[in-house]
PDB file of N, CA, C, O and CB in Angstrom:
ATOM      1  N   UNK A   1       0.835  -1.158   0.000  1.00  0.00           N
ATOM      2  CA  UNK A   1       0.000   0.000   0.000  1.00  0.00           C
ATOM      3  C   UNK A   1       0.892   1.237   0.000  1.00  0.00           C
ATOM      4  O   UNK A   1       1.835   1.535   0.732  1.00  0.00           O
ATOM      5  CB  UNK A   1      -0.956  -0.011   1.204  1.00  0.00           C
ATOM      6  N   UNK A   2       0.407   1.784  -0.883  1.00  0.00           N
ATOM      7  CA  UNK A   2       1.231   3.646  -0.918  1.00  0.00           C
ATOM      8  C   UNK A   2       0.783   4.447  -0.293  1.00  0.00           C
ATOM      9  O   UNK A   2      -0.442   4.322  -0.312  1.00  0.00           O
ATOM     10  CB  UNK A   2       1.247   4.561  -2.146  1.00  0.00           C
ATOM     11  N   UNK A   3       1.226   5.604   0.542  1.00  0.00           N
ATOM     12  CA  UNK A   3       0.220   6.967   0.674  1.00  0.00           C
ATOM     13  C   UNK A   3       0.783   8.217  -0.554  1.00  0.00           C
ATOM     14  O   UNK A   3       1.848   8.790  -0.786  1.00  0.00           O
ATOM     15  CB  UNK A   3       0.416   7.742   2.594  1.00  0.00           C
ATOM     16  N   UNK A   4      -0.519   8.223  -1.095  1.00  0.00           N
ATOM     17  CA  UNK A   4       0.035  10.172  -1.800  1.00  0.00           C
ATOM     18  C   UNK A   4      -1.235  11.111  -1.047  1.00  0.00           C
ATOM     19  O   UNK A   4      -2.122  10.882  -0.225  1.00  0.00           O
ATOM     20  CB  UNK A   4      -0.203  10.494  -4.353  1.00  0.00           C
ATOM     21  N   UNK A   5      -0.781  12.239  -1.807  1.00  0.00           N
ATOM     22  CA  UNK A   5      -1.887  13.410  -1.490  1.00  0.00           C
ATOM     23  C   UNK A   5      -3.137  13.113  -2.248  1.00  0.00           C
ATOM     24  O   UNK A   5      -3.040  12.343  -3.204  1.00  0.00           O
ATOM     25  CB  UNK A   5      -1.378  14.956  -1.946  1.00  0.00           C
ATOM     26  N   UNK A   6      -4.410  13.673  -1.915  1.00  0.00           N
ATOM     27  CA  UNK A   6      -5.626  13.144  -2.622  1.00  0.00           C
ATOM     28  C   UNK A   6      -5.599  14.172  -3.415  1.00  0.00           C
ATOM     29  O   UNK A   6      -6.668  14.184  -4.025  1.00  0.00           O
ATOM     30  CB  UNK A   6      -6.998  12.861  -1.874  1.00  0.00           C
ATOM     31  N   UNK A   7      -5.082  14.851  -3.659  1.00  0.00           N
ATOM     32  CA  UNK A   7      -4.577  16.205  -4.858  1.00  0.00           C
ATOM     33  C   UNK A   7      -3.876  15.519  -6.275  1.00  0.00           C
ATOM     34  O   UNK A   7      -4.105  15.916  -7.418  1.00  0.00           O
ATOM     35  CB  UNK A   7      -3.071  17.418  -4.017  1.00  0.00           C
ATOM     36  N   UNK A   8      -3.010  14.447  -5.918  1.00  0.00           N
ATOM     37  CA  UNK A   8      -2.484  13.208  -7.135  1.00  0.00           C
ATOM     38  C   UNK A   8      -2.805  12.456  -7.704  1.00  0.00           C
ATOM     39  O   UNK A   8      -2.308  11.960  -8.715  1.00  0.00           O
ATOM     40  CB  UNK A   8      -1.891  12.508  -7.057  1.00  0.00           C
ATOM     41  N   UNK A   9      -4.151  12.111  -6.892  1.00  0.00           N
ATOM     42  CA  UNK A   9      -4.931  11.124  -6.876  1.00  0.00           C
ATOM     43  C   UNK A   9      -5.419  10.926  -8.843  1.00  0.00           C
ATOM     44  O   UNK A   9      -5.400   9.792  -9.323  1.00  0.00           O
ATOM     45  CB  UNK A   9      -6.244  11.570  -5.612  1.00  0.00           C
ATOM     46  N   UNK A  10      -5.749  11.965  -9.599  1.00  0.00           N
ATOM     47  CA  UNK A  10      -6.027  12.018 -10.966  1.00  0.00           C
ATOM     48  C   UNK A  10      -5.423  11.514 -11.914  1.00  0.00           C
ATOM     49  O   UNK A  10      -5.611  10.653 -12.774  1.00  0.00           O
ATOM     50  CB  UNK A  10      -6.080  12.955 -11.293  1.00  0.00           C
ATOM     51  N   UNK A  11      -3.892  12.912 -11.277  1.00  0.00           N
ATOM     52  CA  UNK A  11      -2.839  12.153 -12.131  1.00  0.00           C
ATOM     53  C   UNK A  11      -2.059  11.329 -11.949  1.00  0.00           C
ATOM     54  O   UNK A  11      -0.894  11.427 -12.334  1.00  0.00           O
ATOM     55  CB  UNK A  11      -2.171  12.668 -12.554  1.00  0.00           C
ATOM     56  N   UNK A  12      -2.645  10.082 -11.162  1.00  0.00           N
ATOM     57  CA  UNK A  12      -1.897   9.126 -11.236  1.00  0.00           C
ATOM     58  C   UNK A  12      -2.611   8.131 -11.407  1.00  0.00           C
ATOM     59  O   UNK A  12      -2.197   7.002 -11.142  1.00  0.00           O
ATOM     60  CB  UNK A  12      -1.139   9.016 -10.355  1.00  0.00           C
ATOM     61  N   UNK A  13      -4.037   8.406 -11.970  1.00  0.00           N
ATOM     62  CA  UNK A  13      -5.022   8.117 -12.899  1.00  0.00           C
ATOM     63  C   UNK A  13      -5.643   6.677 -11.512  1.00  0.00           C
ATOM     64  O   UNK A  13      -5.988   5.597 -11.991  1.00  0.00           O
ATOM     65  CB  UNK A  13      -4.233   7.598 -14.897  1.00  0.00           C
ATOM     66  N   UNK A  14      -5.695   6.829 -10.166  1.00  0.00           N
ATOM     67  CA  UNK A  14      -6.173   5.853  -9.166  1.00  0.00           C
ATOM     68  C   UNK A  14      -7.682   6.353  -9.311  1.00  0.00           C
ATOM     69  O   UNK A  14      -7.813   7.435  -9.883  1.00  0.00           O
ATOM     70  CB  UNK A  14      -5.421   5.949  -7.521  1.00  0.00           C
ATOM     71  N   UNK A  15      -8.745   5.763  -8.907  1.00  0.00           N
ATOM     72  CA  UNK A  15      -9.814   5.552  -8.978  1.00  0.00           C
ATOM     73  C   UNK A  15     -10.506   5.547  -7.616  1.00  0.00           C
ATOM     74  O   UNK A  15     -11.488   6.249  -7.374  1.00  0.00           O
ATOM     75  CB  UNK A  15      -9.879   4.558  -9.672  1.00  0.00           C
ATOM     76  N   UNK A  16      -9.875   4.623  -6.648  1.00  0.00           N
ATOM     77  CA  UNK A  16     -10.609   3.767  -5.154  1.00  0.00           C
ATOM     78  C   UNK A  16      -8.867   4.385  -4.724  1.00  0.00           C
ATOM     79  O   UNK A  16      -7.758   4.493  -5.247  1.00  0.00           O
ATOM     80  CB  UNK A  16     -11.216   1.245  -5.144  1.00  0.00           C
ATOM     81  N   UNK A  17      -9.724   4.721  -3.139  1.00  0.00           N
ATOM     82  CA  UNK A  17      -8.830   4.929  -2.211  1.00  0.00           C
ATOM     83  C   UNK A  17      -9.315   4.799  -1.098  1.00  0.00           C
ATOM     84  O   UNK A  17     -10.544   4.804  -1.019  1.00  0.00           O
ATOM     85  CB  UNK A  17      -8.265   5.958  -2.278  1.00  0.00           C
ATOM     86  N   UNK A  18      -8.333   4.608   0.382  1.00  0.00           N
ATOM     87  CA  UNK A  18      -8.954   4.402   1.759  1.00  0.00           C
ATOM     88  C   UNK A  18      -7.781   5.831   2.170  1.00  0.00           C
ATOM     89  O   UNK A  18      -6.761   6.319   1.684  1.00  0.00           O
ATOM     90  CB  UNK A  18      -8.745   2.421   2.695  1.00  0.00           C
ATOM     91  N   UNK A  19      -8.568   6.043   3.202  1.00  0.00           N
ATOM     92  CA  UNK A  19      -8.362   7.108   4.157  1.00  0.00           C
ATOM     93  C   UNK A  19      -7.179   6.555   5.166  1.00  0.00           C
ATOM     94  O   UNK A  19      -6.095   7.134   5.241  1.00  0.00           O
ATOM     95  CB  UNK A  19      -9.819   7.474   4.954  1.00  0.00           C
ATOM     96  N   UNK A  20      -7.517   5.294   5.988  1.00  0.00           N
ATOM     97  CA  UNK A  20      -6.299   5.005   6.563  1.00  0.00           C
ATOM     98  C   UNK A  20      -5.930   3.253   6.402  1.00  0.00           C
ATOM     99  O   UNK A  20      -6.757   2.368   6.184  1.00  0.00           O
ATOM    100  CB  UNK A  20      -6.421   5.550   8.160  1.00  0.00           C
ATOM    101  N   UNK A  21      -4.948   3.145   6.522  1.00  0.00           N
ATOM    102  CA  UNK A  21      -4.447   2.003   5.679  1.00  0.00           C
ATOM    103  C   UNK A  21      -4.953   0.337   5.889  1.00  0.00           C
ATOM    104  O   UNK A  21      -4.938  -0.579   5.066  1.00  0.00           O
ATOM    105  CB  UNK A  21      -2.932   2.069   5.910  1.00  0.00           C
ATOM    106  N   UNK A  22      -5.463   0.348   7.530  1.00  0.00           N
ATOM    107  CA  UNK A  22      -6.169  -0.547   7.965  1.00  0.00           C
ATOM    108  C   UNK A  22      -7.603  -0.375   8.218  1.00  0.00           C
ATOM    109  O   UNK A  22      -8.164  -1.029   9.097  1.00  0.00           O
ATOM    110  CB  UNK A  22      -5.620  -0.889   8.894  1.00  0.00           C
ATOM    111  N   UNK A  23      -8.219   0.476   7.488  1.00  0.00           N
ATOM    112  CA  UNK A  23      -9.593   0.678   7.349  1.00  0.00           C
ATOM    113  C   UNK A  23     -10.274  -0.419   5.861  1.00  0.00           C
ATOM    114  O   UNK A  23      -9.796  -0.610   4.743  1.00  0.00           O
ATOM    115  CB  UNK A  23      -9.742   2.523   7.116  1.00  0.00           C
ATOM    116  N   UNK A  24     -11.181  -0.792   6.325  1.00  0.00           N
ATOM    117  CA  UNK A  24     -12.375  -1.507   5.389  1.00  0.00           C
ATOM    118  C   UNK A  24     -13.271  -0.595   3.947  1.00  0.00           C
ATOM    119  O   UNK A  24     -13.859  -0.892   2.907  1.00  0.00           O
ATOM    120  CB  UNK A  24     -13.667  -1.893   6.645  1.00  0.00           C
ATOM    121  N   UNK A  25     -12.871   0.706   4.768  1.00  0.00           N
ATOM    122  CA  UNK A  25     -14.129   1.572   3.864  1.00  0.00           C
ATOM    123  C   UNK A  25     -13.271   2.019   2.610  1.00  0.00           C
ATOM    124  O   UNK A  25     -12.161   2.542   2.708  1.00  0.00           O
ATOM    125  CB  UNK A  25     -14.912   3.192   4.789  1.00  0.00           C
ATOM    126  N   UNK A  26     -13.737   1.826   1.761  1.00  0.00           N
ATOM    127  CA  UNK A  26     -12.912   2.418   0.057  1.00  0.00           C
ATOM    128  C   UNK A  26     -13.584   3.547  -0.580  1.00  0.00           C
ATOM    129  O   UNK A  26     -14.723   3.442  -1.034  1.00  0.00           O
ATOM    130  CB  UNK A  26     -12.982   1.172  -1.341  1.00  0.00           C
ATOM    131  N   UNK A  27     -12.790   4.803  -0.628  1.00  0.00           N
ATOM    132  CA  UNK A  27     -13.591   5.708  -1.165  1.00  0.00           C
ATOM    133  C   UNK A  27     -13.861   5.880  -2.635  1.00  0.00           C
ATOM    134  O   UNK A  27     -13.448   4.986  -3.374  1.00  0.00           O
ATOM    135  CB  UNK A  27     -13.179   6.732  -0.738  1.00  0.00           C
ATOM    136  N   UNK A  28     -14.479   6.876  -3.146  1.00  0.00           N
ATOM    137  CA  UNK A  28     -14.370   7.156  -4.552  1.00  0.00           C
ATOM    138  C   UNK A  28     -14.283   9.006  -4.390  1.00  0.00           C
ATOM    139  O   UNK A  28     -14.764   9.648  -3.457  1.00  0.00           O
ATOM    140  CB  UNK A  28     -15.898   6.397  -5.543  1.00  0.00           C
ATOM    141  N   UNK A  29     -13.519   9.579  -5.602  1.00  0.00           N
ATOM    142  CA  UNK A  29     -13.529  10.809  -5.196  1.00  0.00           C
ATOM    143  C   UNK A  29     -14.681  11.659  -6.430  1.00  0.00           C
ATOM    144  O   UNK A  29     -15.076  11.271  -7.530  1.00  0.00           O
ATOM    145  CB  UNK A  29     -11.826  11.328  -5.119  1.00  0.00           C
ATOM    146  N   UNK A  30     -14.859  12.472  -5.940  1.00  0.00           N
ATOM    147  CA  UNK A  30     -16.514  13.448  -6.771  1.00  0.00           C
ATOM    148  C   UNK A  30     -15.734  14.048  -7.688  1.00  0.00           C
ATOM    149  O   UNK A  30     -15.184  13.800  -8.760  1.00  0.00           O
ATOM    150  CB  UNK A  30     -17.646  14.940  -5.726  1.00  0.00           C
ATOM    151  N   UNK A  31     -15.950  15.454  -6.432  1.00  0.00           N
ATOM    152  CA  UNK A  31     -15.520  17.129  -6.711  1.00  0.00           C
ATOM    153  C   UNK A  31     -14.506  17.868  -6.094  1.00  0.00           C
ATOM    154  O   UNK A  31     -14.089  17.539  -4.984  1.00  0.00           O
ATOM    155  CB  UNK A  31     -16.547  18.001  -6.397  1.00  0.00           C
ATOM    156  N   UNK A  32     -14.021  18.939  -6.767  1.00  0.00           N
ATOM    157  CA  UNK A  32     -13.414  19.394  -6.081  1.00  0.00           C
ATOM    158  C   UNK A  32     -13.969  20.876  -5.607  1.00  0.00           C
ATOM    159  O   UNK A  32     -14.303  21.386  -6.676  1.00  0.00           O
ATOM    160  CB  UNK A  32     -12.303  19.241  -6.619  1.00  0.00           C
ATOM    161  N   UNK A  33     -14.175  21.597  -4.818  1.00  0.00           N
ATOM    162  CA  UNK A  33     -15.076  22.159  -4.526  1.00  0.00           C
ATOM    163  C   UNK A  33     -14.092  23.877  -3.894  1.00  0.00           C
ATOM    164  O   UNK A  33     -13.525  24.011  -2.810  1.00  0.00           O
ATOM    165  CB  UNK A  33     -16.035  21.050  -3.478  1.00  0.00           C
ATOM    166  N   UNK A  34     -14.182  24.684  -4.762  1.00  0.00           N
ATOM    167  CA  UNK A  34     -13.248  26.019  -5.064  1.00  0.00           C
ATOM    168  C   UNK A  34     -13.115  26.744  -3.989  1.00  0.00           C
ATOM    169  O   UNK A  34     -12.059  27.268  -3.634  1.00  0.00           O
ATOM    170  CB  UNK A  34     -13.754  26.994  -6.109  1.00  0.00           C
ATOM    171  N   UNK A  35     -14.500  26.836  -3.240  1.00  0.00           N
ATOM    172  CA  UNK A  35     -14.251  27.749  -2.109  1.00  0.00           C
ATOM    173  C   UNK A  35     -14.107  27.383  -0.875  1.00  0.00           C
ATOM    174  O   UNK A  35     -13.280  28.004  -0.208  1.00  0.00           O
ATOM    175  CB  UNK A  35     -15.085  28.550  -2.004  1.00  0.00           C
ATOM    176  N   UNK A  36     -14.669  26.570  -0.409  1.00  0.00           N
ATOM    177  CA  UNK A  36     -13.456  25.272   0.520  1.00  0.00           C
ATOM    178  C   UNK A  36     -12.477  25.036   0.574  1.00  0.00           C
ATOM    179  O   UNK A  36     -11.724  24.989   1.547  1.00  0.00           O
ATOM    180  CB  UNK A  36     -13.383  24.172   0.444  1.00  0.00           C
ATOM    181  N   UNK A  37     -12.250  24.770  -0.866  1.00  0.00           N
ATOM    182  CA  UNK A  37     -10.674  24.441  -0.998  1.00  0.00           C
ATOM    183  C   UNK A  37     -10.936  22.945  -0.707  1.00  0.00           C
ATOM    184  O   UNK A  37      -9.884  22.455  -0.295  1.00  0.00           O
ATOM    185  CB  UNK A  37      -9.465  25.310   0.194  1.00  0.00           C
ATOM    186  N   UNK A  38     -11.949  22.007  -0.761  1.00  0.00           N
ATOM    187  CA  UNK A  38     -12.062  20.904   0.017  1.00  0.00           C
ATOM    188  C   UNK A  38     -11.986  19.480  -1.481  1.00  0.00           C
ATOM    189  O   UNK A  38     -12.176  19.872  -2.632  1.00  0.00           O
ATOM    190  CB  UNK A  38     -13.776  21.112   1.126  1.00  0.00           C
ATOM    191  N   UNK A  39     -11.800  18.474  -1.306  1.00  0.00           N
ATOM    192  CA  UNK A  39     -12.284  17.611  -2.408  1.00  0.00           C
ATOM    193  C   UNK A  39     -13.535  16.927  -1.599  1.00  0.00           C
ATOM    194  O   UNK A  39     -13.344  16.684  -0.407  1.00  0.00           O
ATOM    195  CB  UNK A  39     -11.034  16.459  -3.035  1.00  0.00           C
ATOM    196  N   UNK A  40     -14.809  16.601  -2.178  1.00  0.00           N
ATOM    197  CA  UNK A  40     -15.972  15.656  -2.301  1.00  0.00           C
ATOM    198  C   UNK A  40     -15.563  14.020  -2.552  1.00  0.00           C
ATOM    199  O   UNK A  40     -15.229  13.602  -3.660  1.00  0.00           O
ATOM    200  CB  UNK A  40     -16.874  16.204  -3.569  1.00  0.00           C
ATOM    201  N   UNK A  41     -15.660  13.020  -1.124  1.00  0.00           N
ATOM    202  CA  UNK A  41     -15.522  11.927  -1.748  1.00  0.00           C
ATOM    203  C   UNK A  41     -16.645  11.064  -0.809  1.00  0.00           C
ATOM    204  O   UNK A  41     -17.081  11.275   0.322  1.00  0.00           O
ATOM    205  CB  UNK A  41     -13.925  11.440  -1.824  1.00  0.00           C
ATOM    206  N   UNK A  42     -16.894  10.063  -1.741  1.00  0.00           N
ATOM    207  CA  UNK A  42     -17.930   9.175  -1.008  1.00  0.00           C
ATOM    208  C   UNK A  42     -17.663   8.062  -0.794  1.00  0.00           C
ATOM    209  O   UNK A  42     -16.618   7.964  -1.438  1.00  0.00           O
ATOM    210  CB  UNK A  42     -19.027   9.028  -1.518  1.00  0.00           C
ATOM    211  N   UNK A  43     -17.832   7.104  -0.350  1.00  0.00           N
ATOM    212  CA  UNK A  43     -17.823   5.300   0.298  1.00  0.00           C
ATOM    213  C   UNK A  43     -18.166   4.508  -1.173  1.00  0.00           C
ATOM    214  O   UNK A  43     -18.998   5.070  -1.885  1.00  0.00           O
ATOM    215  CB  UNK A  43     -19.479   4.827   1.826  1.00  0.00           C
ATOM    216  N   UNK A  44     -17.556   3.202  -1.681  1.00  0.00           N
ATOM    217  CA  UNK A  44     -18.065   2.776  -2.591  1.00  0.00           C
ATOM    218  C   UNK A  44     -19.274   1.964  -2.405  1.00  0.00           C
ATOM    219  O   UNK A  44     -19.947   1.566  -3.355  1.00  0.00           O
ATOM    220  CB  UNK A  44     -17.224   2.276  -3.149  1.00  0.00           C
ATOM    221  N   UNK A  45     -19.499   1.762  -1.385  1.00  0.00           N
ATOM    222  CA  UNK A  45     -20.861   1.073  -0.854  1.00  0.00           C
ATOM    223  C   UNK A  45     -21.774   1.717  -0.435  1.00  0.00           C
ATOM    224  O   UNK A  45     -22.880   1.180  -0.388  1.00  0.00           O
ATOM    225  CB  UNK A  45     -20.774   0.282   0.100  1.00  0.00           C
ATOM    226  N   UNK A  46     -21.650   2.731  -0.106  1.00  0.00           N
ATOM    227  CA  UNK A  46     -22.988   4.350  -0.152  1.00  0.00           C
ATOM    228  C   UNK A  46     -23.136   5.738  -0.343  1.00  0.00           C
ATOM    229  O   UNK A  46     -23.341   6.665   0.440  1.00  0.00           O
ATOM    230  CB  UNK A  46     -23.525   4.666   0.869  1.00  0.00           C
ATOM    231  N   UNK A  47     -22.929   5.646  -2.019  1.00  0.00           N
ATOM    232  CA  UNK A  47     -23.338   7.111  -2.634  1.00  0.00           C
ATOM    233  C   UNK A  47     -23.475   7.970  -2.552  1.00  0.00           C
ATOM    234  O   UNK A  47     -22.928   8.998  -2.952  1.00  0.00           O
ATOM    235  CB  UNK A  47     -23.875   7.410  -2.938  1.00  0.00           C
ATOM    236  N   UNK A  48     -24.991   7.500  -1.482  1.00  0.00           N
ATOM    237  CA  UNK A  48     -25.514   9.367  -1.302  1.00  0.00           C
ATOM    238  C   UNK A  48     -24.475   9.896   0.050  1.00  0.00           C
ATOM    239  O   UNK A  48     -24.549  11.120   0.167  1.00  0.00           O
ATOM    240  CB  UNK A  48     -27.786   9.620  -0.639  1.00  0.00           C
ATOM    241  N   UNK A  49     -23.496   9.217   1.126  1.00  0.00           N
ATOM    242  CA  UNK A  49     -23.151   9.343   1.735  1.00  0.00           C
ATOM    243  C   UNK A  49     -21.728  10.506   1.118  1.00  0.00           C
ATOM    244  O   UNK A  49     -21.053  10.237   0.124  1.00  0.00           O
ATOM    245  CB  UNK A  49     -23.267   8.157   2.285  1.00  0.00           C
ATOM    246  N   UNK A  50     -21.570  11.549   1.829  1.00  0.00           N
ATOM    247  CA  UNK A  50     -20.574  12.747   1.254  1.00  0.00           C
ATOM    248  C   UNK A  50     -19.876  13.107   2.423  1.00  0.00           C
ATOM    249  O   UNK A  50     -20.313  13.049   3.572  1.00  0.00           O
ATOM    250  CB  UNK A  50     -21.322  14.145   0.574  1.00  0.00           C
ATOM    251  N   UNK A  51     -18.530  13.560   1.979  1.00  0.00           N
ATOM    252  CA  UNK A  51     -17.066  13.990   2.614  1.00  0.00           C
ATOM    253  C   UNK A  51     -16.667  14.915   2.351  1.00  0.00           C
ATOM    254  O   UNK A  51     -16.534  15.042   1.134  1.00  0.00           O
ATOM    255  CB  UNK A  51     -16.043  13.362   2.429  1.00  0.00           C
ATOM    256  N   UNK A  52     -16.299  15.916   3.060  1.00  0.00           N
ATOM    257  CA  UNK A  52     -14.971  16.684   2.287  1.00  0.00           C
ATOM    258  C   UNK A  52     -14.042  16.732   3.283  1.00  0.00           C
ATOM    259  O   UNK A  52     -14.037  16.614   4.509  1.00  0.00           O
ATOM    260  CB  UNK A  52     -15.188  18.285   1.688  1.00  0.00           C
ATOM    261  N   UNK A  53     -12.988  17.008   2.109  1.00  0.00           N
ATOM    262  CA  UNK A  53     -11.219  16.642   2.991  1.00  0.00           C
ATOM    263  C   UNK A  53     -10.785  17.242   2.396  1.00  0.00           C
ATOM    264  O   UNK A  53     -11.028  17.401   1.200  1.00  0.00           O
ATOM    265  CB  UNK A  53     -10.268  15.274   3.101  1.00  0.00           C
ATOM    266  N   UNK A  54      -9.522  18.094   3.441  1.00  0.00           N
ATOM    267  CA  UNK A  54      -8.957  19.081   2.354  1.00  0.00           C
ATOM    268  C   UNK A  54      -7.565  18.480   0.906  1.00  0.00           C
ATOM    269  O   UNK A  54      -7.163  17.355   0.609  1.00  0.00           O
ATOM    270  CB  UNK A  54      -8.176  20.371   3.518  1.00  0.00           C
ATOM    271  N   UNK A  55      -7.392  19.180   0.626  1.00  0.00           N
ATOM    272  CA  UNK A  55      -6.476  18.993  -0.887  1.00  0.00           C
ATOM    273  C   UNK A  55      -4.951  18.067  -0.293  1.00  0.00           C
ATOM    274  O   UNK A  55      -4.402  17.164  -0.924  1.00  0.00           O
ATOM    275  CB  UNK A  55      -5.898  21.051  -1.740  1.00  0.00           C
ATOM    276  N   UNK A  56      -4.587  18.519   0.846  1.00  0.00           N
ATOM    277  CA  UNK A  56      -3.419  18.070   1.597  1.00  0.00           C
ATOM    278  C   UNK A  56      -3.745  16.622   2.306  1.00  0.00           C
ATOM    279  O   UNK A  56      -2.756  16.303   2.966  1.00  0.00           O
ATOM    280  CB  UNK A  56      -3.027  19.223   2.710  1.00  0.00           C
ATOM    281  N   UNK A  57      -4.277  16.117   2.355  1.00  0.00           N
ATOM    282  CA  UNK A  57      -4.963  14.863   3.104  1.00  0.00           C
ATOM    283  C   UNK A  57      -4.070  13.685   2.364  1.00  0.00           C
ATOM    284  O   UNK A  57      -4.271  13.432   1.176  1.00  0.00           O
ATOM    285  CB  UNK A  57      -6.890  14.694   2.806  1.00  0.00           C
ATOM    286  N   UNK A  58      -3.013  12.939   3.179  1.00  0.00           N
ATOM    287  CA  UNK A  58      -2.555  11.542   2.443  1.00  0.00           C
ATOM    288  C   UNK A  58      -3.868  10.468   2.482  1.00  0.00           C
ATOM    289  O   UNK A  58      -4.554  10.093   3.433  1.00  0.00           O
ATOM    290  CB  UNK A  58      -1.093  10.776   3.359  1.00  0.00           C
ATOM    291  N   UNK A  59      -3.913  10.194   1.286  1.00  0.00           N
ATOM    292  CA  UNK A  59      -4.647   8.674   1.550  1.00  0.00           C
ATOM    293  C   UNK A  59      -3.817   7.111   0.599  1.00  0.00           C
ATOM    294  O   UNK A  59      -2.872   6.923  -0.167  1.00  0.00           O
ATOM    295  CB  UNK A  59      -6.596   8.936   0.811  1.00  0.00           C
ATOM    296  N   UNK A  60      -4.822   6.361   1.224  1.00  0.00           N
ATOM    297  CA  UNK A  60      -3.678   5.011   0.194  1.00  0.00           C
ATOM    298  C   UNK A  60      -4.282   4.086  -0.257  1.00  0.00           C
ATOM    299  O   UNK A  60      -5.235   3.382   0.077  1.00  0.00           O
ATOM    300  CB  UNK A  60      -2.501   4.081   0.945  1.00  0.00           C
ATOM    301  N   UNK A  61      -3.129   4.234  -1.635  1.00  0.00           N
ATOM    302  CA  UNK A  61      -3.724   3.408  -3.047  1.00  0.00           C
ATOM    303  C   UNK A  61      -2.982   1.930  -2.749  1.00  0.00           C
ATOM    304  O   UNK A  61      -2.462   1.563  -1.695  1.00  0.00           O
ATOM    305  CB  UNK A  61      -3.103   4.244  -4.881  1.00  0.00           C
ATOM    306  N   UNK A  62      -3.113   1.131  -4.137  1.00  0.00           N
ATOM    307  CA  UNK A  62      -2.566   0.185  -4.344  1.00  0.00           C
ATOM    308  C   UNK A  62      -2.530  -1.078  -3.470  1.00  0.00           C
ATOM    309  O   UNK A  62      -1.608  -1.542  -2.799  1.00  0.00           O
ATOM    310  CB  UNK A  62      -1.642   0.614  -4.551  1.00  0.00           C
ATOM    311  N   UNK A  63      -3.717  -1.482  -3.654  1.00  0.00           N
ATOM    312  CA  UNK A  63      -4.636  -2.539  -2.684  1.00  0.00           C
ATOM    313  C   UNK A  63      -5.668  -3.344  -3.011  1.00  0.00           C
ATOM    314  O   UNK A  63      -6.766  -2.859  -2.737  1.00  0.00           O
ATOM    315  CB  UNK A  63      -5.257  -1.947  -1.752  1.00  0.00           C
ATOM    316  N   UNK A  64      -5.676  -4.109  -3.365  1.00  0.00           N
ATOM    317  CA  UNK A  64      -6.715  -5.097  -3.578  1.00  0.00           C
ATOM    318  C   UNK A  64      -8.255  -4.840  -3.339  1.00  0.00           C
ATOM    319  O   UNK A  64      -8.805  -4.873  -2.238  1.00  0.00           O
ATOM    320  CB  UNK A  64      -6.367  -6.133  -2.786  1.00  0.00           C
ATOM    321  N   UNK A  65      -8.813  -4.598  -4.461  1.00  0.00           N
ATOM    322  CA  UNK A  65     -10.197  -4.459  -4.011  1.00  0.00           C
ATOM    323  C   UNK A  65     -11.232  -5.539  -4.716  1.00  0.00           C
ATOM    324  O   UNK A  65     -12.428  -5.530  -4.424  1.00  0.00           O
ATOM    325  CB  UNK A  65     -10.650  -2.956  -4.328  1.00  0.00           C
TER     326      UNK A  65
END
């Protein structure tokens, strides 16, 4: 498992990410949202469920889903 910034997350073309490395929950990311400054991400198992985290936030890829 890697950590980057959820700011890389695009260009490094990842899709699914978790917040911390021994967590169950896999996110997906939305929006990025201008006057916040925040990114929009949700759970892949519930949609309507919404986040924001700021641009600086490590999370980690490269994991079996």
């Amino acid at each position: 498992m890697k950590a980057i910034l959820i700011n890389q997350l695009k260009t490094n073309g990842e899709v699914y990410f978790k917040l911390q490395p021994d967590n169950s929950v896999v996110y997906t990311l939305n929006h990025y949202d201008r006057s916040s400054k925040t990114y929009s991400i949700s759970p892949v198992t519930d949609i309507n469920k919404e986040r924001f985290i700021k641009s600086n936030k490590p999370v980690f890829i490269g994991f079996d889903y």
